[in-house]
N, C-alpha and C positions, 0 to 999 in steps of 0.2 A: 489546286490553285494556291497561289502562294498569298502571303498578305504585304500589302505594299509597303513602301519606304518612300521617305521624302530626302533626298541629298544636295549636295550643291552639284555632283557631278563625280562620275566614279571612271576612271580610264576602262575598267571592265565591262561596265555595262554599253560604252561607247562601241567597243571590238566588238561586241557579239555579232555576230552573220545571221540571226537568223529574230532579228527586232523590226517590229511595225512601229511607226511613230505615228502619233496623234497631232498633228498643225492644225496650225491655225490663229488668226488674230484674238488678238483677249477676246472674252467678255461673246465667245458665238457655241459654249456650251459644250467646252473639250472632256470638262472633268464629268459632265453627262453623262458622256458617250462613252468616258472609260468606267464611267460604274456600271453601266448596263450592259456594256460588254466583257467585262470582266467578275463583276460579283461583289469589287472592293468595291468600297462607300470612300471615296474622294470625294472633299468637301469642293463644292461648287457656289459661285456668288453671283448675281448678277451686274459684276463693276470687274475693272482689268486690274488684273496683276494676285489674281488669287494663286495659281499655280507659279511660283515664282522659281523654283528648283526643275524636280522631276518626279512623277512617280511611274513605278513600274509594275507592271502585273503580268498574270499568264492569260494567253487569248488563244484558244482552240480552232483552228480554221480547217475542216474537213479533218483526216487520220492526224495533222500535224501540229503542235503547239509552238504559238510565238511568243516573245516575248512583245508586250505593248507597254509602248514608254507612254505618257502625257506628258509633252514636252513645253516650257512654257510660252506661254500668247507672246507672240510677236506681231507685229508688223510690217517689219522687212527683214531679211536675212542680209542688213547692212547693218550692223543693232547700235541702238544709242545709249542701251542699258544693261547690266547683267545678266537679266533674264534672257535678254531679247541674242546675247552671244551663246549664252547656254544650247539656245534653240537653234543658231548658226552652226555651233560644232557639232551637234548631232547629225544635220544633215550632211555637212561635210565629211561622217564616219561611215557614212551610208547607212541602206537599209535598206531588206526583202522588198519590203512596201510602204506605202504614205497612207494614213485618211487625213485627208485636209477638210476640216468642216469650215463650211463659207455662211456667212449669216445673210440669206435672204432678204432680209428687209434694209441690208447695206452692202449689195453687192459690189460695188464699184470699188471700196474701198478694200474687200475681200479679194479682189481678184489681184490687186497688185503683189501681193504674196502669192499667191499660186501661179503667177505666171514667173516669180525669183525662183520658184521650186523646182519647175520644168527644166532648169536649166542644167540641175545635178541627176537628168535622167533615170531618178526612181520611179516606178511602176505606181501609180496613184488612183486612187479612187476619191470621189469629191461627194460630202454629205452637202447638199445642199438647205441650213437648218432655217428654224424658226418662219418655216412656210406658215403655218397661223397666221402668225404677227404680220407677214408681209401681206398676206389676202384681207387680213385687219385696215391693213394703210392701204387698199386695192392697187398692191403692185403681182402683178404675173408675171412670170420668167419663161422664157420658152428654153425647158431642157435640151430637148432634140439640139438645140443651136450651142447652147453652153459647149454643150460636148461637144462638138466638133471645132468650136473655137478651142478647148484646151485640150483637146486629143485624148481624152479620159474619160472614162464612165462618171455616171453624173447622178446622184440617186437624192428621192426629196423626202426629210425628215421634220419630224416633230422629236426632238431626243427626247422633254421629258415624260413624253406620253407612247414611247418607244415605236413611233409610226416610223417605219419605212426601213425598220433593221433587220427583217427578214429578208428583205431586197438586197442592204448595205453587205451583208453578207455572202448573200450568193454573187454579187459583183467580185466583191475583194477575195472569194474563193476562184471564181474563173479569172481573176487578173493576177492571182498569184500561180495558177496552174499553167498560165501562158506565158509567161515573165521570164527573161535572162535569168543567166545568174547574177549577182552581186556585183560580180566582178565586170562582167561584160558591159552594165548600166553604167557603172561607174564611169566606164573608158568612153562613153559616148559624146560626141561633142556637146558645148553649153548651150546649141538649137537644137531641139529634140528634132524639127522639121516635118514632123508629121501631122501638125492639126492647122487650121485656118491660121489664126493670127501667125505662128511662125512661118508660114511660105509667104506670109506678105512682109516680113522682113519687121515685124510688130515689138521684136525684145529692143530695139533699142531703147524705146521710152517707154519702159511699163507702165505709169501715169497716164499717159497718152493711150498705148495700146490697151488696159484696163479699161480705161472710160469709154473708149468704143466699141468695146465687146458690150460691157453692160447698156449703152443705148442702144446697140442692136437686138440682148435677149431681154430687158427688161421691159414692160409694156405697164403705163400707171392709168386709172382711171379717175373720174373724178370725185370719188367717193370721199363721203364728209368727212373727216378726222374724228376717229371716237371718240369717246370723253378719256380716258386713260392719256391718247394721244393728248388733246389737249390739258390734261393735269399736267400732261408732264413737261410741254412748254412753257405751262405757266410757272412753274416749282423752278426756273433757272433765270427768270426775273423777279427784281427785287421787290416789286408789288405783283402779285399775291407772295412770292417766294419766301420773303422772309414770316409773314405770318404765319404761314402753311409750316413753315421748318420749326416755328416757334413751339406749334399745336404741335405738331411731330412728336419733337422733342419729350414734350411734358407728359404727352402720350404716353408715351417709352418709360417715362421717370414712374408713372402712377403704374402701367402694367409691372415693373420691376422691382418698386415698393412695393407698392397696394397686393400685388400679388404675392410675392416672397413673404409679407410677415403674417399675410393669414395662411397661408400652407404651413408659417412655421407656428404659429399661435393655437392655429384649429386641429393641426395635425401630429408634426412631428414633436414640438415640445411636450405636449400629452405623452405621445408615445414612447418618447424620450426618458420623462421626469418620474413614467409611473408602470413603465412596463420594461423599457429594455433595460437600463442602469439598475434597478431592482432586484430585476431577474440576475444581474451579474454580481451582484454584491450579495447575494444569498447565495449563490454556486458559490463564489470561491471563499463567503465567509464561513462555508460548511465544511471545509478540510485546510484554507491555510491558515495558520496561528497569526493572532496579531501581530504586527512588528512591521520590519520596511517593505516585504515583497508582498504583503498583504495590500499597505499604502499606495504602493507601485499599480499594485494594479486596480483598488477601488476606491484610492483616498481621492484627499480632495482633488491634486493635478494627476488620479489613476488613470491608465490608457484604457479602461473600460469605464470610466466616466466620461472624461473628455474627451477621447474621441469620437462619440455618439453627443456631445453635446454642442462642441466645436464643427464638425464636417457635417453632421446629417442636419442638427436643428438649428443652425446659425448659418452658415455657409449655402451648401447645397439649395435649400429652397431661393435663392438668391440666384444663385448660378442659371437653374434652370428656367426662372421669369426672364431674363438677361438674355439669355439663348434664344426664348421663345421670340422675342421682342426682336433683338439682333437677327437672325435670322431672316425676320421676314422682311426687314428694312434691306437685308441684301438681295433678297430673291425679286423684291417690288421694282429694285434699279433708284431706289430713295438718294441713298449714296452721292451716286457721280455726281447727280444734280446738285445734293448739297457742299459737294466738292466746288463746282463751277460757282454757285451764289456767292460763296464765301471768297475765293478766290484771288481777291483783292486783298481784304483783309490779312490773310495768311501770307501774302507775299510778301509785306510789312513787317511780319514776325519771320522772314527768313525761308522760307517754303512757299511752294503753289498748292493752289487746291485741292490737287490730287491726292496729295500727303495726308489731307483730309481723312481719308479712308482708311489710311495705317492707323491714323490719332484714335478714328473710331473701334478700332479692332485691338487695338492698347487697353479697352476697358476689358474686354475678355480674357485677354492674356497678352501680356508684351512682349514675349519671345515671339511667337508667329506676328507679330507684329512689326516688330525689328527685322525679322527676315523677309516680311514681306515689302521692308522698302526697298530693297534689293532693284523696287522696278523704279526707283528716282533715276534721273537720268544725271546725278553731279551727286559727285562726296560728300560737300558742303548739307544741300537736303538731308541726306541720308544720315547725317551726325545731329543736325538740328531736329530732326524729329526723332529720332534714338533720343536725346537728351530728352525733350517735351514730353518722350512715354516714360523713361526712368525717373524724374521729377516731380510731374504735376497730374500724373493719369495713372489712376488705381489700377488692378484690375479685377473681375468680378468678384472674384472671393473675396479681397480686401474691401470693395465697395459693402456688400453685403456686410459683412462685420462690421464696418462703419456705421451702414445704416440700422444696426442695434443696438451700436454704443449711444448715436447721438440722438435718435428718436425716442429714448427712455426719459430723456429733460424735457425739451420744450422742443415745439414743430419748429421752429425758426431756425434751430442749429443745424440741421441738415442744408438746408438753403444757403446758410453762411457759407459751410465745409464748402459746399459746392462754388461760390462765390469766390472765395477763397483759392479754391483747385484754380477755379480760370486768370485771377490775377498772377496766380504764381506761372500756369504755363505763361501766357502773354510774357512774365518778366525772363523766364528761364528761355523761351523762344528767340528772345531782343539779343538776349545777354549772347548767346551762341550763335545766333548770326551775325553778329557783330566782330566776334572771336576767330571763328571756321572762315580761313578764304577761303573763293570760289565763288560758283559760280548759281543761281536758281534762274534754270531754264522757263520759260512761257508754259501756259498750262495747254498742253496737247492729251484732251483725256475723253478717251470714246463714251458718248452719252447712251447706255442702252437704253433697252424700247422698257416702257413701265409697264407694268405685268403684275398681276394678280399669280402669287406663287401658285405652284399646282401642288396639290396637297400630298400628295403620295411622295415628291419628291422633297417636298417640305420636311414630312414628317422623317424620311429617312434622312436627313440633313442634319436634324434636330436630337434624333436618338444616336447620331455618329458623334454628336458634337460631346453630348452628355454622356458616351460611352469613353471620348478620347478625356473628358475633363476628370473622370472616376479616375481612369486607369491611370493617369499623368500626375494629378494631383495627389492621391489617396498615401502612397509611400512617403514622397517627401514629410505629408504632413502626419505620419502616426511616425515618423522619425523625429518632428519638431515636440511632436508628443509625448513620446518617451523621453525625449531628451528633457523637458520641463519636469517629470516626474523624478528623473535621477537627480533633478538641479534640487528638486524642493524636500526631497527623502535625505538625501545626502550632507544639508546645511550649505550647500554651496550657494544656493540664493540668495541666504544670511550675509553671507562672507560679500558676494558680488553686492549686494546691496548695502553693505556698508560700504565698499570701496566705494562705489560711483553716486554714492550719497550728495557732494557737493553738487554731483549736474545733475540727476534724478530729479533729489528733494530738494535742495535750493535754487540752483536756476530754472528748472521746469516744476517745481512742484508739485509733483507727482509723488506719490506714497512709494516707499522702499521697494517693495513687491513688483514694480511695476519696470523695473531693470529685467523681468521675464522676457516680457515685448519684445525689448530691444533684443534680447539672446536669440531668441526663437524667429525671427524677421529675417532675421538672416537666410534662416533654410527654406522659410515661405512666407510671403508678401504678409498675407491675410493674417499670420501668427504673430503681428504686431501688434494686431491690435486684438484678436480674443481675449487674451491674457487680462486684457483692461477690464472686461465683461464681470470679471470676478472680483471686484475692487469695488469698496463704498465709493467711487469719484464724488468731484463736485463737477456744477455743471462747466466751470473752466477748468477743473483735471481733465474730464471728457476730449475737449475742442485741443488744448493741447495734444493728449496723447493722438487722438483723431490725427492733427496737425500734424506732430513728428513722424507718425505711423508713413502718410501719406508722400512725407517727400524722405523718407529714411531710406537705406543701403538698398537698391535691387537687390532679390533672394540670388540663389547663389544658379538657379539655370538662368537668368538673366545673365549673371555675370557671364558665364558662360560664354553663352548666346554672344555679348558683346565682344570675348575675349576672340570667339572664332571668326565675328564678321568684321570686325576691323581690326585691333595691333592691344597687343595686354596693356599698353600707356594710355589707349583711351578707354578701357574697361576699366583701370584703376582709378585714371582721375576721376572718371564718376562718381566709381562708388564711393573714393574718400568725399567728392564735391556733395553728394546726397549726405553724409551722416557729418558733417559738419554744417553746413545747410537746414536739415533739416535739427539738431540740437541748437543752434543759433535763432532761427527762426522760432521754434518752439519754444524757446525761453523768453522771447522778446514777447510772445504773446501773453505769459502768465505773468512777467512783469509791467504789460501794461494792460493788463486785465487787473490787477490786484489794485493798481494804481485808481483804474476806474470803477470798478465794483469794491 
């Protein structure tokens, strides 16, 4: 088995002759199905536009292996978005096989893609998922009928609880052992002609022919709407909605805090301050001589001090309340809804409220962020919210080291910071849709069903996430690490901080020392503001540096990230617009902070 990849799209992987694709509309549990049937842990959410690329794995079907794409959620293979052509070309490149999984408790909607599918005559097998949730709302589907309206095997699943992949299996082996070749499917006309709806002449209007298959196999009874059901109408008006989102919200802030600083208070700082940094400053002060490489590696910025003080006992416990917390807001289906509430509001600042769900995923990290707007359906969105995450939304390593710089002062500075973050996105929102023509489309955004996450798939979610944030983040930042140690052994910080003395220390007033931040920020968010941690502040040096931290240059995979999804001119005016920005801003506050304290 191989380990997956995520890409925009590889001409290679398109040729292959011998690839299974996963379809299917957002948000009905694709990335499910390719981790339980392949072994990779693809991250899964319960809102559209998680898989926004590809990924690809190996899938064993009887003596022979396939390759299995998960392709991204569409809705028609007419696409009005990136993603949604991504999943168009695929099919167009063919394939051995389909699973198209259909979410049972929105069939109607599901089927008008599967009957655009029928048309490129590949051999398909149909998961019929989240039977649960539809026998939840008492809807019954009569299988027997499905099938014979879409001329395919028809098999009914629970993906997270892996009901019904023993079946799913033995179908897609005997529809793979009876199948054309590649080639012969392909040449078939765009009427398959062999199931119900096509001999009644049905493809013309798949909207129309969809709706009348699902009133024919769907049957509802009149069973009460659970409470789940009912939260979650209520969670998309503005009364209860907006209290509910409120409570939410603070929910989230208390598990994220509340929990990050007694993991790091109870746990790793002890283990930090009296056992690991210890143990390493007696190892190496027991054979190197004192002088630089000693410094280097146990002085005061030594990569076995600060790295263990920076990543494990600052950082890290931050990260993973954040995850715990994010997580289950994605798997409950919390999201859409507070996509749709807001929705109004946001379209004011230049976006709809779908966009909602990238702004949210910017506090985890802003590259999978940035690329998961990919599923905006206009330019214009997709630059205005890139801007909103590069500006005014942290991301969790930075948040976390914020919430150690400014929780040391007074409880009220964190609340400000935050206060603060929301007036600057609103202005950098305005400012960019005002700027960016084009165009922000109406909010068309599928409401999943609200779900108590299941836990097995939870936790494997949760230890994928905290495995991809180790392995992603760990290098850049014992890079920003060392590089701090060579800056402060070497005199260069001396040197650097006299030069940038006039904006440092007198426009932002900030102690000399504190030219680190800005060095170190560059290669990772979070490294803007650590550096600060080791500084006598005052409580306005804190809210500054905080301040510049928060809206200073994206690290350098951001930029990246920015330079590949759009043009190097809009990656550049960024980053120039972030560190003039935030040095202007940042100075305006200690000079009218000094003015009033």
């Amino acid at each position: 088995m191989r380990a997956c990849h995520d890409v925009r799209e590889d001409a290679a992987v398109l040729a292959k002759p011998d690839k299974i694709l996963l379809m299917g509309n957002p948000n009905v549990g694709k990335s499910v199905f390719f981790t339980q049937l392949t072994g990779i842990h693809a991250i899964s959410s319960n809102y559209a536009g998680t898989t926004v690329s590809f990924t690809e794995g190996r899938l064993a079907v009887g003596a022979k292996t396939h390759t299995l794409i998960d392709v991204p959620g569409t809705y028609s293979l007419k696409p009005a978005s990136e993603a949604e052509a991504v999943a168009a070309r695929f099919m167009e490149s063919g394939a051995t096989a389909v699973i198209c999984v259909l979410d049972a408790s929105n069939l109607e909607r599901n089927l008008r893609l599967a009957l655009e599918m029928r048309a490129y005559g590949i051999p398909t097998v149909y998961a019929l998922n989240m039977t649960d949730v539809a026998e939840r709302r008492g809807i019954t589907i009569d299988r027997d009928l499905l099938e014979r309206e879409l001329g395919a095997p028809v098999v009914r699943t629970v993906a997270v609880r892996r009901q019904g992949f023993d079946e799913l299996a033995a179908r897609l082996r005997a529809l793979l052992e009876t199948a054309d070749r590649r080639t012969e499917a392909a040449s078939k006309p765009a009427v398959c002609g062999d199931c119900d709806s096509c001999r009644r002449g049905g493809n013309g209007d798949t909207w129309e022919t969809a709706r009348g298959i699902a009133r024919r196999a769907v049957k509802k009874n009149t069973a009460t709407p659970g409470f789940l059901d009912r939260l979650g109408d209520a969670m998309m008006r503005p009364m209860p909605g907006i209290p509910i989102a409120i409570l939410v919200m603070a929910m989230t802030i208390g598990v994220v805090v509340g929990g990050g600083e007694a993991l790091r208070e109870l746990a790793l700082l002890p283990l930090v301050n009296y056992i690991i940094v210890p143990f390493f400053r007696g190892l190496f002060s027991s054979f190197v001589p004192e002088g630089a490489l000693l410094n280097i590696l146990v002085g005061e910025f030594g990569i076995f001090v600060i790295s263990f003080e920076w990543i494990l006992a600052l950082i890290f416990p931050f990260v993973l309340f954040f995850y715990v917390a994010f997580t289950f807001l994605e798997d409950s289906g919390f999201l859409p809804r507070l996509s749709v509430l807001f929705d109004g509001i946001l379209r004011r600042l230049g976006m709809q409220g779908g966009s909602l769900i990238h702004l949210v995923m910017g506090y985890g990290c802003a590259v999978p962020a940035i690329i998961g707007s990919r599923t905006a359906t206009s330019r214009k969105e997709r630059i205005v919210v890139t801007a909103a995450i590069c500006f005014a939304i942290p991301c969790i390593s930075q948040t976390g080291a914020l919430i150690s710089l400014l929780s040391a002062f007074a409880w009220w500075m964190l609340p400000a910071m935050l206060l603060f973050a929301l007036v600057l996105f609103a202005a950098v929102s305005l400012v960019a849709g005002k700027v960016v023509k084009g165009r922000v489309d109406p909010l068309l955004l599928e409401v999943p069903n609200l779900l108590m996450p299941e836990p097995r798939a939870y936790g494997r979610k949760l230890a994928t996430r905290m495995k991809h944030f180790l392995k992603e983040a760990e290098v850049p930042m014992l890079i920003a690490i060392l590089v701090a140690a060579l800056f402060a052994e070497s005199g260069l910080l001396t040197a650097l901080a006299g030069f940038a003395q006039p904006v440092v220390g007198r426009w932002l007033g900030l102690p000399p020392d504190a030219v680190m931040a800005l060095i170190l920020g560059i290669v990772r968010r979070e490294m803007s503001v650590a550096p600060l941690l080791a500084l006598d502040l005052t409580a306005l040096q804190a809210f500054v540096g905080g301040a510049v931290s928060l809206m200073y240059l994206p690290c350098l995979s951001v930029f990246a990230i920015l330079a590949k999804e759009f043009k190097a001119r809009i990656a550049i005016t960024i980053a120039v617009s972030t560190i003039i920005l935030a040095l202007f801003v940042g100075g305006l506050i200690n000079q009218i902070g000094r003015l009033v304290f």
